[in-house]
ZAZAKE-602178 format. One record per residue: y, z, x of N, C-alpha, C in turn; residue in three letters. Coordinates in steps of 0.1 Angstrom, whole numbers, padded with zeros to 4 digits, always signed. Example, Ala and Ser with C-alpha at 12.3 -4.5 7.8 and 13.67 -1.06 7.14 Angstrom:
# ZAZAKE-602178
-0057+0078+0132-0045+0078+0123-0033+0078+0132ALA-0022+0071+0128-0011+0071+0137+0000+0079+0129SER
This chain:
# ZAZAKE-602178
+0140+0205+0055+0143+0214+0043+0150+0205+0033UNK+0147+0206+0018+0142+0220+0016+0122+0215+0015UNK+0113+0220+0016+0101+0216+0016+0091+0227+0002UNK+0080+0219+0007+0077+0224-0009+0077+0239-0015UNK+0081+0250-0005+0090+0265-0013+0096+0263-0021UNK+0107+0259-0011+0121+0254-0020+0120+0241-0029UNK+0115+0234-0030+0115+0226-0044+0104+0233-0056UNK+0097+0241-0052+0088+0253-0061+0103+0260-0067UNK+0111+0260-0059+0121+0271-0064+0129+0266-0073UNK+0132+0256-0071+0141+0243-0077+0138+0243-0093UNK+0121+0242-0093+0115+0238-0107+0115+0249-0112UNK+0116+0264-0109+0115+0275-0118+0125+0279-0122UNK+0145+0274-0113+0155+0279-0115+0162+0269-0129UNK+0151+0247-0126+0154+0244-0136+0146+0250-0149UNK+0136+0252-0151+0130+0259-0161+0136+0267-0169UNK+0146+0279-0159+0148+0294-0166+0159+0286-0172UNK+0170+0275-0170+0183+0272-0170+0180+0261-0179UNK+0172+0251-0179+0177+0237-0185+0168+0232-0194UNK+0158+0238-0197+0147+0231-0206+0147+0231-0225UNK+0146+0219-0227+0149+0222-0246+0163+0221-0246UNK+0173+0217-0235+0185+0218-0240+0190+0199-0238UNK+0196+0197-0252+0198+0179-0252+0214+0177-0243UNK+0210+0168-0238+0214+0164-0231+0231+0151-0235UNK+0240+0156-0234+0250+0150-0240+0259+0135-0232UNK+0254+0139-0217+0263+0130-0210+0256+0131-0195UNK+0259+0124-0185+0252+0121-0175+0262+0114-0169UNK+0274+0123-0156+0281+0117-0146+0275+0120-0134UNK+0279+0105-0131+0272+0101-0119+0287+0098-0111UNK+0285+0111-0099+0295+0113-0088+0300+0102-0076UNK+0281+0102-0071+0278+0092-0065+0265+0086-0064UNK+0264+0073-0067+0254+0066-0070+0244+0061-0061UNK+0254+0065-0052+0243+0064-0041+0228+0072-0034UNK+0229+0081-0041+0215+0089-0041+0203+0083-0055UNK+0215+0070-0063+0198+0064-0072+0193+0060-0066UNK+0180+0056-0070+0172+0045-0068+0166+0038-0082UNK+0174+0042-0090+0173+0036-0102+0186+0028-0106UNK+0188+0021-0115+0197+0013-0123+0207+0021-0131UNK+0222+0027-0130+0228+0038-0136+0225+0037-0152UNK+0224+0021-0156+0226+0025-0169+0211+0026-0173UNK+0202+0027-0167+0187+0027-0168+0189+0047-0168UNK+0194+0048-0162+0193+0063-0159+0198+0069-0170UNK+0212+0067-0172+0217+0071-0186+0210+0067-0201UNK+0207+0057-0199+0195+0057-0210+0185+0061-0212UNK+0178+0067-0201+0170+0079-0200+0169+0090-0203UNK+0178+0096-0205+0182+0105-0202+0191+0113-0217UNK+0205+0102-0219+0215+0108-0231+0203+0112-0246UNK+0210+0123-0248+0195+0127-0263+0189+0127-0260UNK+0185+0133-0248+0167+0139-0250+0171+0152-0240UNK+0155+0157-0240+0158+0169-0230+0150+0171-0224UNK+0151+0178-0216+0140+0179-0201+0127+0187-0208UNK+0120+0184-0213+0108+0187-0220+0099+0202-0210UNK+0100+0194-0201+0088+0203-0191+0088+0201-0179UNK+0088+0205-0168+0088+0198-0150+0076+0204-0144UNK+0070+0197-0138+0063+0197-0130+0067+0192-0112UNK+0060+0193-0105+0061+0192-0092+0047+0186-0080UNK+0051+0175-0074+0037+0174-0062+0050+0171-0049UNK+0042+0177-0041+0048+0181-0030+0062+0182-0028UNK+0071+0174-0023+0085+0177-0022+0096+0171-0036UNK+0085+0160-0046+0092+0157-0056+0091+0165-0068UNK+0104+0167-0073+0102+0176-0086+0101+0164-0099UNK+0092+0164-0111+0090+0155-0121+0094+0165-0132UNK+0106+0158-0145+0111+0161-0154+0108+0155-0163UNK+0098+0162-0175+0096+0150-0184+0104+0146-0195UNK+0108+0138-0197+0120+0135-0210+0117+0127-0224UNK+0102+0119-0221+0095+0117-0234+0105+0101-0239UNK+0096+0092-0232+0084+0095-0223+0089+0087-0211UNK+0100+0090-0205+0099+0087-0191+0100+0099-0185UNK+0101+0101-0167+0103+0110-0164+0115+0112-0153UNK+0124+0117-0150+0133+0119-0138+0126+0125-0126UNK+0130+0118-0121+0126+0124-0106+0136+0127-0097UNK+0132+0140-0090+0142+0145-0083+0137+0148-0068UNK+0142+0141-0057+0136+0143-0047+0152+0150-0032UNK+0149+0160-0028+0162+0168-0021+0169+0169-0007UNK+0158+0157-0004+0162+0152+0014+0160+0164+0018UNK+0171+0169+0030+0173+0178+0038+0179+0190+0031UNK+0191+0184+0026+0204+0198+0025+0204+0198+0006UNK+0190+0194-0003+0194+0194-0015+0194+0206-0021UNK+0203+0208-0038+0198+0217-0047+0206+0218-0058UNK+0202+0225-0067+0204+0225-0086+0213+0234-0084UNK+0226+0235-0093+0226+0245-0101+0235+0244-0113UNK+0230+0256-0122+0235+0253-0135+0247+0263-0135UNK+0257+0256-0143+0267+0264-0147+0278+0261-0159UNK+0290+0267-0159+0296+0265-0174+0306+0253-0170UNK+0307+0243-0181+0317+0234-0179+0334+0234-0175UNK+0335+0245-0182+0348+0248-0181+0349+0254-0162UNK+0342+0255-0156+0345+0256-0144+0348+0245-0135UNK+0351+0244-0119+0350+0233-0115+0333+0233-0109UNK+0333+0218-0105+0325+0208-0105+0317+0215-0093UNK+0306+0219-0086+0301+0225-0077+0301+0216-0064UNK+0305+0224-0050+0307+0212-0041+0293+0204-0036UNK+0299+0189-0031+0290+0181-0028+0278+0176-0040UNK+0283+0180-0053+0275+0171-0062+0276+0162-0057UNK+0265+0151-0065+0260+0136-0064+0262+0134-0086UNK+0250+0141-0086+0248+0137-0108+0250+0150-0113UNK+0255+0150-0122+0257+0159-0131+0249+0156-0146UNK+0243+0169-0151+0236+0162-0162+0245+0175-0171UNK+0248+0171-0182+0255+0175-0192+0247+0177-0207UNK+0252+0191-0209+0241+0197-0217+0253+0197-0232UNK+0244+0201-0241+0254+0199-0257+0255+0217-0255UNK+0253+0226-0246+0251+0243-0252+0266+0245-0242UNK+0274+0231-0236+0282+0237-0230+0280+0240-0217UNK+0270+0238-0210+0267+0241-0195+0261+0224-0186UNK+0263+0231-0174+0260+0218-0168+0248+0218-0158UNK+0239+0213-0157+0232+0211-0139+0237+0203-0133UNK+0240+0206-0122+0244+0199-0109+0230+0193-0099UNK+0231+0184-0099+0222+0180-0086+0233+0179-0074UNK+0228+0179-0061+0237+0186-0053+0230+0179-0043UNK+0236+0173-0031+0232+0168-0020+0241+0163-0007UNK+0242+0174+0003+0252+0173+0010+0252+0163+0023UNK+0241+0161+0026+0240+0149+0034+0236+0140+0029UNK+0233+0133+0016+0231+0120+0008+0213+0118+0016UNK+0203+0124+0021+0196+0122+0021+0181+0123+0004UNK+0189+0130-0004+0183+0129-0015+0182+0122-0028UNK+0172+0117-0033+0173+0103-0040+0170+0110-0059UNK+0175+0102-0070+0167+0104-0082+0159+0092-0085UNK+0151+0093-0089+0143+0084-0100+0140+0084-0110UNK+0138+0072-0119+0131+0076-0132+0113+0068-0130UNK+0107+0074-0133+0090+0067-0132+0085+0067-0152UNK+0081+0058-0152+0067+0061-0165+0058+0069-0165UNK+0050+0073-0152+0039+0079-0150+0040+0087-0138UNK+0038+0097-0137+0038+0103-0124+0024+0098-0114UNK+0018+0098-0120+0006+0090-0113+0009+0074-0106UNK+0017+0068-0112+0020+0057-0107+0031+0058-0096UNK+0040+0071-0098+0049+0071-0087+0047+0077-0072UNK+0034+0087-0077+0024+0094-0063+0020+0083-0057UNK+0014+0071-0064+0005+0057-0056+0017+0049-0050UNK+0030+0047-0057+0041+0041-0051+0042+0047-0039UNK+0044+0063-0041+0053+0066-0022+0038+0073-0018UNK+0028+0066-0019+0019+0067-0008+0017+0084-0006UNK+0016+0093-0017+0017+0109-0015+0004+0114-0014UNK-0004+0116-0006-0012+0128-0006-0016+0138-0014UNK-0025+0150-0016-0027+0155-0025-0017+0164-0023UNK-0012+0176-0031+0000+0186-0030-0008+0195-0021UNK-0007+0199-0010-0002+0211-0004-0008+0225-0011UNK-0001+0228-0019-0002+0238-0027-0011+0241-0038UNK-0016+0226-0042-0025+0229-0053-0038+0223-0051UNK-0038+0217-0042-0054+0210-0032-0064+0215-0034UNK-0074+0211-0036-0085+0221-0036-0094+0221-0022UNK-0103+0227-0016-0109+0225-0003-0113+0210-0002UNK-0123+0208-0013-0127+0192-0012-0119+0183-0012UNK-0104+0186-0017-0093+0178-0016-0088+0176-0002UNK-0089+0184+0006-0088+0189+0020-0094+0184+0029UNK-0105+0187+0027-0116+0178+0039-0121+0164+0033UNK-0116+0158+0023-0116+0144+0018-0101+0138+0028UNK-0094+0145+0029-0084+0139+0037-0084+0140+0051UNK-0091+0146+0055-0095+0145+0070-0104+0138+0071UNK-0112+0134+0067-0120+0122+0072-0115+0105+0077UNK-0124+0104+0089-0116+0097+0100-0106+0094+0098UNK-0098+0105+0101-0087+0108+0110-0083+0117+0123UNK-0075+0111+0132-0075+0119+0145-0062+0117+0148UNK-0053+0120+0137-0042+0125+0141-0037+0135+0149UNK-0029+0139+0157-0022+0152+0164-0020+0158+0150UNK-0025+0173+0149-0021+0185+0138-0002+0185+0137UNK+0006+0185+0145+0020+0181+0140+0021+0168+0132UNK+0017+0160+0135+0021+0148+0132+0018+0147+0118UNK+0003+0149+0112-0007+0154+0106+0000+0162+0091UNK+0006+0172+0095+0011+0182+0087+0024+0172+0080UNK+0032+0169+0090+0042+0163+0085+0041+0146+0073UNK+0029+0142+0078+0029+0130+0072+0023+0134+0059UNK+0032+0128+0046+0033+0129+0033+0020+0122+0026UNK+0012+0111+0033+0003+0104+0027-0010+0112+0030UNK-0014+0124+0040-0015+0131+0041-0017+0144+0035UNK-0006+0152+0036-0006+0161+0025+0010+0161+0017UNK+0007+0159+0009+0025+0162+0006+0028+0175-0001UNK+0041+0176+0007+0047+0191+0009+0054+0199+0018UNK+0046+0198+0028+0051+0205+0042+0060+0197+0050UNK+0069+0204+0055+0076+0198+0061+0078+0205+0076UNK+0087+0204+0085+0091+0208+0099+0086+0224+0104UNK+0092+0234+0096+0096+0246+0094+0081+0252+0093UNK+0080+0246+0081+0065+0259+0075+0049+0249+0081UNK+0052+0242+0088+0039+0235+0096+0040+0242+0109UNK+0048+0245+0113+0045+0252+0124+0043+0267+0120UNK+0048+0269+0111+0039+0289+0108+0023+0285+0106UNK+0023+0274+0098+0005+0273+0101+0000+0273+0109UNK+0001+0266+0120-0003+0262+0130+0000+0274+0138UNK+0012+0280+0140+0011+0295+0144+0003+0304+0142UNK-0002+0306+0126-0007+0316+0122-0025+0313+0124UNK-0026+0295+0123-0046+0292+0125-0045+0295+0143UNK-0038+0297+0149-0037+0298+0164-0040+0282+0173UNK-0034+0274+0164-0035+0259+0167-0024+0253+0173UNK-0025+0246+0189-0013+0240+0192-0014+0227+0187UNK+0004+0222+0185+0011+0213+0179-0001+0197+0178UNK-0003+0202+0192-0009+0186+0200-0029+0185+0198UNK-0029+0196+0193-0044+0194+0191-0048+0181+0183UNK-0059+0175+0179-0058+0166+0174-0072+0171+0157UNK-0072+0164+0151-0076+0165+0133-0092+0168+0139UNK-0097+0160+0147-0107+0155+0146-0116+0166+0159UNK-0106+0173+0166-0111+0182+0172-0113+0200+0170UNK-0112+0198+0156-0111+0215+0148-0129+0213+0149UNK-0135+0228+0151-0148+0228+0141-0146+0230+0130UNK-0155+0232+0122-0160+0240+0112-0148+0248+0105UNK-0152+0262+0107-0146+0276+0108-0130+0272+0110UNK-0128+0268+0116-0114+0268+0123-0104+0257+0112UNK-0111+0247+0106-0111+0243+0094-0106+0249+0083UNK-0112+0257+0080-0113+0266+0062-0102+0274+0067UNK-0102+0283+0080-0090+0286+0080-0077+0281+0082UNK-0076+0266+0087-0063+0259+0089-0058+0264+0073UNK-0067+0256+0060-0063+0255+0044-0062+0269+0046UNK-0063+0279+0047-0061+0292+0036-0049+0290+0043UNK-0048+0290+0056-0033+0294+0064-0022+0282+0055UNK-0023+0269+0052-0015+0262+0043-0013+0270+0030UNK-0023+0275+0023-0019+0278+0013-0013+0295+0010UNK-0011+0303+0024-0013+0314+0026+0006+0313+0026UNK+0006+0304+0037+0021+0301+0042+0029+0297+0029UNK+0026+0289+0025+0034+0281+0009+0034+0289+0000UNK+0022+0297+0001+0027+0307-0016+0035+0324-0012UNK+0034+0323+0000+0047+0336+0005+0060+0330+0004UNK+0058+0311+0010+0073+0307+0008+0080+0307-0008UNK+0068+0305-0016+0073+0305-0025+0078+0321-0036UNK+0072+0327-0026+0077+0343-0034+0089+0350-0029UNK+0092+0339-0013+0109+0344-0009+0120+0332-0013UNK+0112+0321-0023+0119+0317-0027+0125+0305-0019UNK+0119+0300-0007+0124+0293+0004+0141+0299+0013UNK+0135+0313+0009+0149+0320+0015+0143+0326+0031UNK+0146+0318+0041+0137+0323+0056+0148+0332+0065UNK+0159+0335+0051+0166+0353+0063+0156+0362+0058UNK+0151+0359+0048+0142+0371+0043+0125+0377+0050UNK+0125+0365+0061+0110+0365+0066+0109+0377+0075UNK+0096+0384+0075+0096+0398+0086+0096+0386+0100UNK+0095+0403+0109+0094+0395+0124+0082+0395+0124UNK+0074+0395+0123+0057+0390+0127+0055+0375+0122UNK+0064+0371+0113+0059+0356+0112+0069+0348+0126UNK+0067+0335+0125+0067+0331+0138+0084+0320+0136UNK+0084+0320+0121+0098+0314+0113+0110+0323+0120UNK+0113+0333+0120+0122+0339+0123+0124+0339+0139UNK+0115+0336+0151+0117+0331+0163+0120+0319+0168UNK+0121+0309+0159+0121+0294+0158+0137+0291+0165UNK+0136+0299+0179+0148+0295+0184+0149+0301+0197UNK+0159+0291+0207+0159+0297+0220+0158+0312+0225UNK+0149+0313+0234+0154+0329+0239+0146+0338+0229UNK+0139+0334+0221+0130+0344+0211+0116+0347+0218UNK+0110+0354+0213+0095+0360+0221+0087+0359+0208UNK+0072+0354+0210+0060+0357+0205+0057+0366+0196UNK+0059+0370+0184+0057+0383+0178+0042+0390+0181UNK+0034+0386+0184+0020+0387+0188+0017+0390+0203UNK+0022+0382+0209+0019+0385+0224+0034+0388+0234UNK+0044+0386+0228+0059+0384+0237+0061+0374+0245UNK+0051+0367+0245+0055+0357+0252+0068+0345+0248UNK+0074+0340+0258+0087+0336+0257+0081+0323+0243UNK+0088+0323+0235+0084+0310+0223+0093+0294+0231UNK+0080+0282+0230+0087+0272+0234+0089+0263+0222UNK+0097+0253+0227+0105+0243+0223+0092+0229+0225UNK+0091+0221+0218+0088+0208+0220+0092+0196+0209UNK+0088+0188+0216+0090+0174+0208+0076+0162+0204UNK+0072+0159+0192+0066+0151+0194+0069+0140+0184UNK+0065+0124+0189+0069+0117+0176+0082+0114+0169UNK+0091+0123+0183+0107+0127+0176+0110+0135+0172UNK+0099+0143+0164+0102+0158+0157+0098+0172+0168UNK+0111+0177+0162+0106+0191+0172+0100+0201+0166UNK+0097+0213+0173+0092+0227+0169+0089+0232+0180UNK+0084+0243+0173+0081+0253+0182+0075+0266+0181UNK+0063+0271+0190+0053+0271+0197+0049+0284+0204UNK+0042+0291+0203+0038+0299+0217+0026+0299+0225UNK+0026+0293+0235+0021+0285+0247+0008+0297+0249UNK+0009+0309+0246-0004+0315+0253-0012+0317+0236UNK-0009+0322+0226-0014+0324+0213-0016+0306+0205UNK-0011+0294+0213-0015+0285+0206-0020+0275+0221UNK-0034+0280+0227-0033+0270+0234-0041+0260+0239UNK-0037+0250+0243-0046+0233+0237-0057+0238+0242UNK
């Protein structure tokens, strides 16, 4: 977390809050989430304004004309905008400072989240090796990426070169929902079972994105809200298990997903 819901969420909350507004000042809390040069950043950035954002998989792109900020939110990232005269929101990292009097916060509580500035968003997809988005793929975008490959479907989902977007959480409601265990492998789906893995990616991503990447809000028939010891199968009751692969966990129901 947060994965591509919640950075969908990210770009509409900066949208409604920060766009067309110039930009006065730029503190940097801690610098340790650039990956840019501070005064490269600040120069980026002072007098201009976030034009427009766009998004491919978990990185959000701000355009500022004509470079672009990049905002990427590790684990525990997120925005929020608010009035100056308050205090400072906890576990900021950068602060961007608006001339209307208000501020966005970039926010990052385990320091797993990074900014950048890029010239081209196209040049920064080819830098971190990104995959098509998840969300906006088209089929042929889909089964161009599966060609020889025979990765395990967890492993698969999670790798960004791959598809970027998905992350821990919402790869296993797919794979719950196409009735596919973790350990199956790319190269062993037919046909059929194929078209439905995609609808189930893009089925799963655009519900995440209408709760907003909020998962108190999920019914009990999806398989998100069991994702934990001692829970049962919404489908069959059966006991939901635990596994590991690769290092990453999840989790599974052993009679509705099985090898």
């Amino acid at each position: 977390m947060p994965e591509l819901p919640e950075v969908e969420t990210f770009k509409l909350y900066l949208d409604k809050t920060s766009l067309k507004q110039e930009i006065k000042d730029v503190k940097l809390i801690d610098i340790r989430v650039l990956d840019v040069d501070s005064s490269v950043l600040k120069k980026s950035l002072i007098n201009k304004r976030f034009e427009y954002s766009t998004r491919h998989g978990k990185y959000l792109f701000v355009f500022l004309n004509p470079k672009f900020l990049v905002l990427h939110f590790g684990m525990t990232g997120d925005l929020e905008y608010y009035n100056e005269q308050i205090d400072v929101p906890k576990f900021s990292k950068v602060i961007f400072c608006f001339k209307n009097g208000f501020n966005l916060a970039y926010i990052s509580r385990r320091m797993f989240g990074r900014i950048y500035i890029t010239d081209k968003i196209e040049d920064f997809i080819k830098l971190k090796k990104l995959g098509p988005d998840a969300y906006k793929m088209s089929f042929e975008d889909f089964t161009e990426t599966l060609k020889r490959r025979s990765a395990i479907l967890k492993n698969a989902l999670l790798n960004q070169s791959f598809i970027a977007g998905i992350g821990n959480i919402y790869s296993d409601e797919i794979l719950f929902r196409t009735k596919l265990n973790p350990r199956t492998k790319l190269d062993e789906i037919n046909e059929s079972k194929i078209k439905e893995f995609f609808s189930n990616i893009k089925e799963v991503l655009k519900f995440g994105i209408k709760k907003e990447g909020d998962l108190s809000t999920y019914p009990k028939s999806f398989l998100i809200p069991h994702r934990k010891k001692d829970e049962r199968c919404p489908i069959c009751d059966t006991e939901i298990e635990r596994y590991e692969i690769s290092g990453r966990h999840g989790f599974f129901c052993p009679i509705c997903q099985k090898e």
